[in-house]
N, C-alpha and C positions, 0 to 999 in steps of 0.2 A: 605350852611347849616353848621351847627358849632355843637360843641359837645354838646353845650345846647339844638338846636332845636333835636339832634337826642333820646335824652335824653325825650325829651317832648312826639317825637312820638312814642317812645317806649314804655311809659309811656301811652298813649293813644291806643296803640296797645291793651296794657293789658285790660283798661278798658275805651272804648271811651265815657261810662257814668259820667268819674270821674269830679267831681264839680272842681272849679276855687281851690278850698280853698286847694282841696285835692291833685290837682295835686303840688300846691307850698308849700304846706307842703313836697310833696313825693319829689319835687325838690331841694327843697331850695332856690326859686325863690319869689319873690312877687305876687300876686293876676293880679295884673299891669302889670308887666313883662310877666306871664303865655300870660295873655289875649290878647297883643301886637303880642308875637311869633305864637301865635293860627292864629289870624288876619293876619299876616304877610305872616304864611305858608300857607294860604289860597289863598290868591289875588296873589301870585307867582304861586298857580296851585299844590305846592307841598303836599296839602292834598286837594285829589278834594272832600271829601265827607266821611259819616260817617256811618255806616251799625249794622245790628243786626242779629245776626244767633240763630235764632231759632233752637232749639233740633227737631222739625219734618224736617228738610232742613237735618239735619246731617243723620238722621233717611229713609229720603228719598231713599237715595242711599248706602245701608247697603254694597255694592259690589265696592268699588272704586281700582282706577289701573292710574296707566302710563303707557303709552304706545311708545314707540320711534321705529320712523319711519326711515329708508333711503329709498330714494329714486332715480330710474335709471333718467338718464340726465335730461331734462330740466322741466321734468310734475310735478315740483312741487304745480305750482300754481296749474292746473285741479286738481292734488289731495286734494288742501286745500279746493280747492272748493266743493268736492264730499265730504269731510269731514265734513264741517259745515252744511251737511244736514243731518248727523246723530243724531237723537235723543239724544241718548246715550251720546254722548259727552259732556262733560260739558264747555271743554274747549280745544282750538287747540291754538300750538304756535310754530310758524317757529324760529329756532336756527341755531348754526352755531355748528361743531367740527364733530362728528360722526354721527348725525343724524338731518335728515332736518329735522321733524317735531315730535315735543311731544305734545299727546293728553292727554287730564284726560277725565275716562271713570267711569262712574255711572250709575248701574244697581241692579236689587229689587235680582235677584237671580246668582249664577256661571255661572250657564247652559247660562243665558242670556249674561253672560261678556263674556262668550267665543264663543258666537254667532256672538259678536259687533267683538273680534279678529278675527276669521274667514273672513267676509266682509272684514274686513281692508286688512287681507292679501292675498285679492283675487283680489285687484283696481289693474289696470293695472298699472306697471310702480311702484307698491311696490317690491322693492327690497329686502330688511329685516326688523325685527323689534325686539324689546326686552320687554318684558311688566314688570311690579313691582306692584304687590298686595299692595294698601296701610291699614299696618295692622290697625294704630290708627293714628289721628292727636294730639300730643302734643299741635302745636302754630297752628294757620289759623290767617293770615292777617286783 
């Protein structure tokens, strides 16, 4: 990927509605060119797809958080597994450096997000954890 494709998806981050015309105006690219790299970044797998976020999906979970996990010797995997069976979760993801596992946690009330911590730091073989209220999203993906 080159500085134009990064340019394009960037470009379509903002707005993955924006028309052939508008993104190569916004580029400085041709119509031709836009539509080739679109194509291109696709059938390499580098954009698998295109999404729409509703304001009731943001609205959904007025309570959202990170949450970072260590954990003691090997129970990583049972815990990822006892994790994806949490409602609450929106999302679980194994890392590497200080903490084996960071979750994104989405809940309607406090009382409820700090229900979902509790649980967490009750699974055998949680070791520590650190959570982040997230206050507002700027960018989402």
């Amino acid at each position: 990927m080159d500085n134009t494709d990064m340019r394009l998806i960037s470009a379509l981050r903002h707005d993955a509605r924006a028309s052939l015309s508008d993104l190569s105006l916004r580029l400085g690219l041709s119509r031709t060119t836009v539509r080739a790299r679109m194509e291109k970044l696709q059938n390499r797998g580098e954009i698998i797809g295109f999404s729409v976020v509703l304001r009731e999906d943001a609205l959904r979970d007025p309570v959202r958080g990170l949450m970072m996990i260590a954990i003691e010797g090997r129970g990583t995997e049972k815990i990822i597994r006892q994790l994806q069976g949490m409602s609450a979760l929106r999302a679980v993801h194994s890392t590497n450096g200080r903490w084996d596992v960071i979750v994104e946690i989405g809940t309607d009330t406090l009382e409820s997000f700090d229900a979902v911590l509790f649980r967490i730091r009750r699974l055998e073989g949680v070791m520590s954890s650190e959570t982040s209220l997230l206050l507002s999203t700027r960018k989402s993906a």
